[in-house]
N, C-alpha and C positions, 0 to 999 in steps of 0.2 A: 218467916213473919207473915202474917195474912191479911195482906191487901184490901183495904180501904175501899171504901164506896166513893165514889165523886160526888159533891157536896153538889148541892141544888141551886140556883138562884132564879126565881122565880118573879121578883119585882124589879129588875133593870129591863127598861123597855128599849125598844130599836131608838125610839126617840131622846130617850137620856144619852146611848151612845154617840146620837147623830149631834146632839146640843154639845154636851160638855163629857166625853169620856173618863178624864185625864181624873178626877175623885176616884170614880169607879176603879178603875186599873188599881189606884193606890192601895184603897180597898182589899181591895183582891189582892194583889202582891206579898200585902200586910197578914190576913185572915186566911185566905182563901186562891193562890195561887194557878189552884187546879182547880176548875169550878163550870157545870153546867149549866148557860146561860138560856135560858128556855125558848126566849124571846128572839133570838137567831140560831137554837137547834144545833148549837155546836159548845163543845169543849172548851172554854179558852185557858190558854197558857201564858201567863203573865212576865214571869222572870225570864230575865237576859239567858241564863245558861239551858234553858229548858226551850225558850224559841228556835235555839242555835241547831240543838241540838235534835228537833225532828226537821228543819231545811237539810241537817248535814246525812240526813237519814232517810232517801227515796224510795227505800227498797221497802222499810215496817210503814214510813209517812208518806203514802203517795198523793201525788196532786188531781189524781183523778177523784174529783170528790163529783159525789153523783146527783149530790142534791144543789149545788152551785145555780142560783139564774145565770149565771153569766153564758152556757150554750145557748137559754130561750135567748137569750140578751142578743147574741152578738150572730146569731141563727150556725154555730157550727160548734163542733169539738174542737175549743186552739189548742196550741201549744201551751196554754198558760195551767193548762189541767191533761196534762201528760207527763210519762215517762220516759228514762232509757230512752233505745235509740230512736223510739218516735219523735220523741222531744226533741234529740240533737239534732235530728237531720230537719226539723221542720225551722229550729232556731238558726243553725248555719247555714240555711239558705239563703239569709237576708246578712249574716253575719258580717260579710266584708264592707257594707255599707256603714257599720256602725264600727269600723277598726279606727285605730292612729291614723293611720297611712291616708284614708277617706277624709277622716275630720280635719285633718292638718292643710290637705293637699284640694281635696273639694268643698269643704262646708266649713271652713273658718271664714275664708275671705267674704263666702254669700252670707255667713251670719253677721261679722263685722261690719257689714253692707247695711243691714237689714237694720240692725242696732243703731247702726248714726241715722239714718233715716226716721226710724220710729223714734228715738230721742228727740231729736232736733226739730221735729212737728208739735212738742208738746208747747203749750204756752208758760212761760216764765210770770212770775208772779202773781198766779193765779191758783185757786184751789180744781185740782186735779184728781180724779180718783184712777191712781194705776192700774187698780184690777181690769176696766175695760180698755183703758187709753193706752196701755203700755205691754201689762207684763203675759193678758192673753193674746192679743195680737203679736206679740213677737215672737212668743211659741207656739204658736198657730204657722208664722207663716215660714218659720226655721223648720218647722216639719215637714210642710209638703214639701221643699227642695229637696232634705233627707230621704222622703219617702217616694218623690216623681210622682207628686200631683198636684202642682204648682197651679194647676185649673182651679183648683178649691179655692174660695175666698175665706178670708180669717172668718169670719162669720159664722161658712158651715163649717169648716178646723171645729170651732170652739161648740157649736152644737152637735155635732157628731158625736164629739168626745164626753161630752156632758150627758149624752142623754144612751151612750153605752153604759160609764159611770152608773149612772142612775138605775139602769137594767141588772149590771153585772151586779149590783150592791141589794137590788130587791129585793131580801130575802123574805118580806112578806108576801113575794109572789103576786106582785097588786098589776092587776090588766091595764090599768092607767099607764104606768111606767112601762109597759114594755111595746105600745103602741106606738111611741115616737120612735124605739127603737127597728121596730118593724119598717117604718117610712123611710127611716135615718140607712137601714142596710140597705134599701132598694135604689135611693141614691147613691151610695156608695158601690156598690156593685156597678152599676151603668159606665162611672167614671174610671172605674178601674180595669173594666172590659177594653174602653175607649183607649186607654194610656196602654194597655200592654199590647194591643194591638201598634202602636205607633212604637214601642220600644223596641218590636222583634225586628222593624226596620230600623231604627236608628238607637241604640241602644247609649248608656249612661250607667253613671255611678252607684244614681239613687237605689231605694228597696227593690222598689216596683221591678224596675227593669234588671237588676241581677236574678231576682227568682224567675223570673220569665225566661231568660236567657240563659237560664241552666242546663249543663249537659245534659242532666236526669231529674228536670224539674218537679218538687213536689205538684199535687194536684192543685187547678186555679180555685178551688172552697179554700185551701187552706192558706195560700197565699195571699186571698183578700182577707181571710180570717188573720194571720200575720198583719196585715195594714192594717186592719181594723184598731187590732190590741195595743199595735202603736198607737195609733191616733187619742186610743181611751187614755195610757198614760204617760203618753209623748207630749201632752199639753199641759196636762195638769201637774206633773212631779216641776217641769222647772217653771210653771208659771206659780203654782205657789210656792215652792223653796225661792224665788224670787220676791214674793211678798212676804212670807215669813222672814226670811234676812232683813231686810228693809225695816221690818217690823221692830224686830229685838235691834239694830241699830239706830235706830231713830228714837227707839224710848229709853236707850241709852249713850247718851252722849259722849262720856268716856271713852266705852269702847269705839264708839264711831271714830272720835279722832285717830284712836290710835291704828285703826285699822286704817284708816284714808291713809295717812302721817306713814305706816311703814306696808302698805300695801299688802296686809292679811288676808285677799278677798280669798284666798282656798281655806284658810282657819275659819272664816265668815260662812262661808259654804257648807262646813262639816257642820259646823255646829246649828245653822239654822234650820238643816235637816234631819240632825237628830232632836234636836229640841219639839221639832213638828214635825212628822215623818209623814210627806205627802202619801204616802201610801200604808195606811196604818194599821191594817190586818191580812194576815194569809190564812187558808184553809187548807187542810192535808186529811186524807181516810187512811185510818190504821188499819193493816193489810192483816195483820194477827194479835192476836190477844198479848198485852203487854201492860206497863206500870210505868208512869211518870210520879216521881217524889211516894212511892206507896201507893200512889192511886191505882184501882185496877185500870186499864183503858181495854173493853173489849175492841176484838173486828169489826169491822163495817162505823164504828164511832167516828164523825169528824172532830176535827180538835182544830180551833184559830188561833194560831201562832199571832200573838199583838206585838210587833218588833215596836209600835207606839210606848206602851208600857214598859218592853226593853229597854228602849231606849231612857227611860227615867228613874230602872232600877237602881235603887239605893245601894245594890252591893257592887254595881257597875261604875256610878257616876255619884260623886258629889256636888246636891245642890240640883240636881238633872231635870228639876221643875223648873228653873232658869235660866234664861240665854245670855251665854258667856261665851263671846267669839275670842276670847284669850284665856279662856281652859287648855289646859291641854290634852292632846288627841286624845280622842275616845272611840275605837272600835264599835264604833253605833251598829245598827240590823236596819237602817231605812233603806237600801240599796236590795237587802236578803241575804242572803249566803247558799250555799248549795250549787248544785245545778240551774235553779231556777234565778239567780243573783238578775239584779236589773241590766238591759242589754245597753240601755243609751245610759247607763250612769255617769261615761265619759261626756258622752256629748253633753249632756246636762252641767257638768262641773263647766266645761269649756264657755257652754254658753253664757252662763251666770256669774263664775269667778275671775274669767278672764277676760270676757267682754263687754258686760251690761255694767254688772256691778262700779267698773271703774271710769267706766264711762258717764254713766249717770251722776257721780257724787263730783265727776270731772266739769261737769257742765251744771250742776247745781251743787254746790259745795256747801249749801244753807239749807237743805230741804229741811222740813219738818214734818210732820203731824198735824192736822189740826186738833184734833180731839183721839187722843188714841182709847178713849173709853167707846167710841162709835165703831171700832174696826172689830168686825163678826168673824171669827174661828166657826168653822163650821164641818160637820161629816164625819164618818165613822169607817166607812172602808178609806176612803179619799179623804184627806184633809188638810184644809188651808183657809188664809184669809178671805174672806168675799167680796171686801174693800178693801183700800188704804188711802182714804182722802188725803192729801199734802199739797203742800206749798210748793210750788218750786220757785226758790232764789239762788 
């Protein structure tokens, strides 16, 4: 059979992705599956079986893509754009910081700390916007414990992370965006010189001080490069899958009760993740000449895996354009799959399904909305709400 040309698309801009992606994907799933999108210089892959299937394939799909900001971004080669055993050894360096045995034993009880404190500060009967008041601040400051930089204020947590974001996602290459981030590493390098210095004497659980403290430590570029990559989506994956839950529960009442009534917060969790998958595109270089659905795809071609669009494929998911925390399970791609799958996925379900979420609806059993036509979706690599004004009663 002889192999297809990839279809072209020329008028989706960065900016239609960063507004409203979710037409476009359909689009494309519907017409156009496999389709060069000019305006980010990559491939995109829409369908669930076809995202799976180059994460599950590191060897033809590698993640060293060459044209990524995200090395200008974050000033190093991470982990997040490698392979094999480079990969493993730079990921299991910090690994046990992010196990069961960690989050049960050291960072449940400091998050459940952290969680009544940040709750119990909010004022009751008043209009509230979570975005600032709650859900970044609380994975802002459950991170630096995880990671041993407890020095960091929520403040810089949430600018750091925002304005890597911002970098790692420029793919128009804009000098504006990557100046904060140039400021944003020079901070972050100081503070993390300062902390591994004090950990090789008194050492701890967190990231920081397990790579430090390694028998055969990776180098200190790539260990800050490790904190860094945390921090870009250590803040944003459960601070918005905390406001997307919230979201689709609150503009559905139904479900709300029933999830309060029999304590669904992990069915709540799966599904306001895959509905909005805080991390909504990956990118992989094809190592040799190959075909997806007929397409040719030559070498050196990037292709963006949308687990976003995955996640709402029609041969995957019924109805996948709306949030139903009493679906049943759905093998979603927001976490990834492969080698590369998300490292805090635990921690993330821990701190939202089993702590915030029932905590909050425990101590405000009326919250609402004020206006859920004011609450902004926003972003295209990264995505989640911007707001969430509400009540709390």
């Amino acid at each position: 059979m002889t192999q297809m040309a990839v279809p072209v698309d020329d008028s989706t801009t960065i900016q239609n992705l960063y507004q409203d992606p979710y037409p476009i994907y359909a689009k494309f799933r519907k017409q156009s599956p496999v389709i060069k999108v000019n305006s980010v210089n990559r491939i995109m892959l829409t369908k669930a079986s076809d995202t799976k299937y180059v994460k599950d394939n590191p060897v033809l799909f590698s993640s060293n893509d060459p044209n990524t900001p995200m090395e200008r971004a974050f000033r190093a080669h991470t982990l997040m754009r490698k392979d094999g055993e480079e990969h493993s050894r730079e990921r299991n360096a910090m690994a046990s910081a992010f196990g069961g045995r960690s989050i049960k034993q050291c960072w449940e009880p400091i998050y459940r700390q952290i969680a009544y404190d940040y709750v119990t500060r909010l004022p009751k009967g008043e209009v509230v916007d979570l975005f600032p008041a709650l859900a970044g601040p609380f994975a802002a400051r459950c991170l630096t414990h995880l990671l041993g930089i407890t020095e960091a204020s929520d403040e810089d947590m949430q600018r750091w992370s925002q304005v890597l974001i911002d970098g790692a996602g420029n793919f128009g290459w804009k000098d504006e965006l990557f100046a904060p981030c140039d400021a944003a590493n020079i901070e972050m390098d100081e503070l993390f010189r300062q902390k591994s210095a004090e950990y090789k004497k008194d050492p701890n659980a967190s990231a920081l001080s397990v790579m430090v403290n390694a028998d055969n430590p990776i180098p200190e570029s790539q260990i800050f490069a490790n904190i860094k990559i945390a921090i870009g989506g250590g803040i944003n994956e459960p601070r918005d899958a905390l406001l997307t839950i919230l979201y689709g529960l609150l503009t559905n009442p139904d479900q709300k009760a029933e999830v309060v009534k029999n304590e669904l917060w992990g069915q709540a969790f799966e599904e306001g993740v895959r509905w909005v998958a805080p991390i909504q595109v990956s990118s992989r270089l094809v190592t040799e000449d190959t075909e997806i659905r007929g397409y040719h795809i030559p070498k050196g071609e990037v292709v963006m895996t949308v687990q976003a669009s995955a996640n709402w494929d029609e041969d995957e998911v019924e109805d996948g354009h709306l949030f139903n925390a009493l679906r049943d399970r759905i093998d979603h791609q927001s976490f990834g799959n492969g080698p590369h799958f998300c490292q805090g996925k635990h921690v993330a379900r821990r701190m939202i399904a089993e702590i915030m979420l029932p905590l909050l609806f425990e101590r405000f059993p009326n919250m609402r909305i004020t206006d859920p036509d004011e609450v902004k979706f926003y972003g295209f690599g990264f995505r989640g709400p911007l707001n969430l004004p509400v009540i709390l009663e």
